[in-house]
N, C-alpha and C positions, 0 to 999 in steps of 0.2 A: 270843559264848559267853564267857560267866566264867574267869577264872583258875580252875582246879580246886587245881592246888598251891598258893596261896594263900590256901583256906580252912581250917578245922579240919575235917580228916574225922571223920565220925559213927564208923566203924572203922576200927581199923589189921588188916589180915592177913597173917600172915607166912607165908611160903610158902619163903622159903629152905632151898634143902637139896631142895626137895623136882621132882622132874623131869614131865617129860607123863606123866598128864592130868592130876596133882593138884593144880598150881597154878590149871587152869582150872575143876575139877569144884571146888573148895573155894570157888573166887571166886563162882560161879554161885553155888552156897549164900548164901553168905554179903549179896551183893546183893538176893537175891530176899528176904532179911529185912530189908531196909532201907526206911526209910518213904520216900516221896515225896520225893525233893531230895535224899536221904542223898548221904554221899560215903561210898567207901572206898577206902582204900589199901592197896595191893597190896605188900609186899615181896618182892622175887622177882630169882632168879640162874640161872633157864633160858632161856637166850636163845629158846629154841622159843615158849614161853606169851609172853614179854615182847615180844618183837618181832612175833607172829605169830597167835596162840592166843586171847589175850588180848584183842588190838584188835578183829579180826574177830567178837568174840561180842560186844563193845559196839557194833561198828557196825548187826551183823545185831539188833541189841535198839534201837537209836538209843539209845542211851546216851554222852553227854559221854564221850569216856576222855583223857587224856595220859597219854603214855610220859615220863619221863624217866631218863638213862643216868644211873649215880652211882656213875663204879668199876666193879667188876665187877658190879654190882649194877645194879635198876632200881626206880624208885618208878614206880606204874599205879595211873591216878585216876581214878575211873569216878562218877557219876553216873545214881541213877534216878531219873530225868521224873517 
């Protein structure tokens, strides 16, 4: 599997600030616009969606994701096949 963080994501989404479900209901949006290969990036500071929320709705889609911690914070790189 490719470095996800190493490419230029197609979107950035910023999610900071914002708590369950919105970090996950906005990403879904936002992915499900994305063409074939798109990346997006996730900005996001609820440990719920980022450790947990977040991974499990790319795995059950098989979507590439990396978590990475950054601070308090977390970059989430998802990939649509």
């Amino acid at each position: 599997m490719a470095d996800l963080k190493s490419q230029t994501p197609t979107q950035v989404l910023d999610v900071l600030g914002r708590v369950c479900p919105y970090p996950l209901v906005l990403s879904k949006k936002a992915i499900e616009k994305l063409a074939s290969g798109g990346i997006l990036k996730i900005l996001c500071d609820a440990p719920a969606s980022a450790e947990d929320s977040l991974p499990k709705f790319a795995a059950g889609k098989g979507y590439p994701c990396e978590v990475i911690k950054t601070g308090d914070s977390w970059e989430i790189y998802m990939q649509k096949p």
